[in-house]
SEKE-50055 format. One record per residue (C-alpha): x negated, y negated, z negated. Coordinates in Angstrom, 2 decimals. Layout:
// SEKE-50055
site x = X y = Y z = Z
...
//
This chain:
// SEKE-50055
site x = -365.53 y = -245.07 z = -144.16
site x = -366.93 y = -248.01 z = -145.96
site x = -369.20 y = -247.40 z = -148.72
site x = -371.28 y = -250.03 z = -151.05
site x = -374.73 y = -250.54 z = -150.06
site x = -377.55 y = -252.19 z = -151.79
site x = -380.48 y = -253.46 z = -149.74
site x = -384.18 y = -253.93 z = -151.38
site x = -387.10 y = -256.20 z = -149.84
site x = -390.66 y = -256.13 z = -150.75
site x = -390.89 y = -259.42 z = -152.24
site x = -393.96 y = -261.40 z = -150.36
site x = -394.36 y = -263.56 z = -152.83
site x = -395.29 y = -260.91 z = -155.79
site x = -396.83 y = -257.92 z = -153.43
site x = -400.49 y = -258.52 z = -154.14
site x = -401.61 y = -255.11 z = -152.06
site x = -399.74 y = -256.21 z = -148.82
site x = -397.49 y = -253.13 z = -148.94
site x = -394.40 y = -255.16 z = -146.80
site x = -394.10 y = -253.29 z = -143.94
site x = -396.04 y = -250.39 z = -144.80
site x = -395.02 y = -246.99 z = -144.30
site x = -394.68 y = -244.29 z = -147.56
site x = -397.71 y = -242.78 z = -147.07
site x = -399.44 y = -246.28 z = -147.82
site x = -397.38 y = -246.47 z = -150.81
site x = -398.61 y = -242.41 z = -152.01
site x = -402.09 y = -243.57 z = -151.50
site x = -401.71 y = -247.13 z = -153.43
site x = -399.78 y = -246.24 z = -156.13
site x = -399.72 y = -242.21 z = -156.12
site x = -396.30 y = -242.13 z = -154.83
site x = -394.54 y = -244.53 z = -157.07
site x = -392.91 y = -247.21 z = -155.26
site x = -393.37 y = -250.21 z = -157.91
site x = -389.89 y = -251.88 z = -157.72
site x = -391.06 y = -255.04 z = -159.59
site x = -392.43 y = -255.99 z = -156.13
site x = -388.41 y = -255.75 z = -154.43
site x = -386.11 y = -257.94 z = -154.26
site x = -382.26 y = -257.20 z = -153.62
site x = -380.94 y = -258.77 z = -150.27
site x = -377.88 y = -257.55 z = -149.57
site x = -374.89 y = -255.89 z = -151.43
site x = -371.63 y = -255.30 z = -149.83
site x = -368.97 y = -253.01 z = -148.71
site x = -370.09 y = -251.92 z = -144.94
site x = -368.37 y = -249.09 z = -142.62
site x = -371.33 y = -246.87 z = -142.76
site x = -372.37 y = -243.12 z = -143.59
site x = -375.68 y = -242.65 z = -143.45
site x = -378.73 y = -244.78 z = -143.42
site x = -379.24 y = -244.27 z = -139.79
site x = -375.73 y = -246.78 z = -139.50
site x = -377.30 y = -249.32 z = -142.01
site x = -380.55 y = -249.85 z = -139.79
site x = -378.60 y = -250.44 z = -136.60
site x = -376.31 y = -252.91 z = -138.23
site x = -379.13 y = -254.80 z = -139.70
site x = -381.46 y = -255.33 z = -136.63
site x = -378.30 y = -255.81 z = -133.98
site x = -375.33 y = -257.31 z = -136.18
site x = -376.08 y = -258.36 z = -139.18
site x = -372.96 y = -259.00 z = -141.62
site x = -371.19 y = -261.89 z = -141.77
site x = -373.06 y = -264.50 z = -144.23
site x = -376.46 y = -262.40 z = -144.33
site x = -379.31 y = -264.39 z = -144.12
site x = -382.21 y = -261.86 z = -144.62
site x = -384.20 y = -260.46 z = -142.08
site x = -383.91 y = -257.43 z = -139.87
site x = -384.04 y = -254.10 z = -141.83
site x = -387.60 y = -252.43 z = -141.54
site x = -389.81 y = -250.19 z = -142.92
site x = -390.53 y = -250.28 z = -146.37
site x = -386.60 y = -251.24 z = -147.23
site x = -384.85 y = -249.54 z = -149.76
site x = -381.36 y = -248.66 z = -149.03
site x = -378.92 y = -247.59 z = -151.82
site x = -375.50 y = -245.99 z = -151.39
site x = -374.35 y = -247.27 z = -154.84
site x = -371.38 y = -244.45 z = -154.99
site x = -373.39 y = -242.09 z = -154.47
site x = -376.03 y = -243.11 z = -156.43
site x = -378.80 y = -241.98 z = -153.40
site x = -381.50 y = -244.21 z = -152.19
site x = -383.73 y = -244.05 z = -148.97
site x = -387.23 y = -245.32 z = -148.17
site x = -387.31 y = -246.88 z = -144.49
site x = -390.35 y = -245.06 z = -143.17
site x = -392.12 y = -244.67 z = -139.90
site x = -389.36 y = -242.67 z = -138.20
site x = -386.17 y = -242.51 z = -139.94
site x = -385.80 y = -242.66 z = -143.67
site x = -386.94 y = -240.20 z = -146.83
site x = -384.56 y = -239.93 z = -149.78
site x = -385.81 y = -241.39 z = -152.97
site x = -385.13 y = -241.55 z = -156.64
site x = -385.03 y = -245.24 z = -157.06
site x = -386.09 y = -247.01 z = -160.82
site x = -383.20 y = -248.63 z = -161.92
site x = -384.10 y = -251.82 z = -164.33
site x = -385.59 y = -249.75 z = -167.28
site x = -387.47 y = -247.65 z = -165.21
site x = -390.91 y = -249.40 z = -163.31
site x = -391.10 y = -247.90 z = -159.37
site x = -389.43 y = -245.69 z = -156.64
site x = -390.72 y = -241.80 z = -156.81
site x = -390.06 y = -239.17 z = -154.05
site x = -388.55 y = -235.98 z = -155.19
site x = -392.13 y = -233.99 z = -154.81
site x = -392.75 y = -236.42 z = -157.61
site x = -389.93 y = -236.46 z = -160.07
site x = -390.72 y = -234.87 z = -163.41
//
């Protein structure tokens, strides 16, 4: 089944607190659970013969698409299954579904957090 996926990066460059890498929990305590997505950048965006996130992860650390450049998938990665419209934080072990901001809005928010 292929499916359009959308990958997000922290951005190095414009992550002043260091939160590349860092698991969710970091991100509750630094920003009380809002993921700011002015510090992402999208990577990848493509049709890919996936399901779940689970698939996504293992193609991007052992075989990356054709033409992608970025780096291995890891934690703090956004992954968004455009037709479904469902996004999921890479964390520590395995990945937590997340509302993500789209352009208007100003940062990723777990559903515990969604008002």
């Amino acid at each position: 089944m292929y499916m359009r996926v959308k990958i997000y990066q922290v951005d190095h460059v414009v992550d002043q607190h260091h939160m590349m890498f860092r698991c969710f929990a970091a991100f509750e305590k630094q920003y009380g659970g809002r993921i700011p997505a002015e510090i992402y950048t999208l990577v990848f965006d493509g049709e890919l013969e996936v399901s779940c996130p689970e698939q996504v992860f293992v193609m991007f650390n052992t075989n990356h698409p054709a033409g992608y450049t970025g780096r291995s998938l890891s934690m703090s990665d956004v992954v968004e299954f455009v037709d479904e419209g469902v996004f999921y934080f890479c964390d520590m072990i395995g990945f937590k579904k997340v509302r993500f901001a789209h352009e208007s809005e100003k940062g990723v928010c777990c559903d515990d957090c969604m008002e």
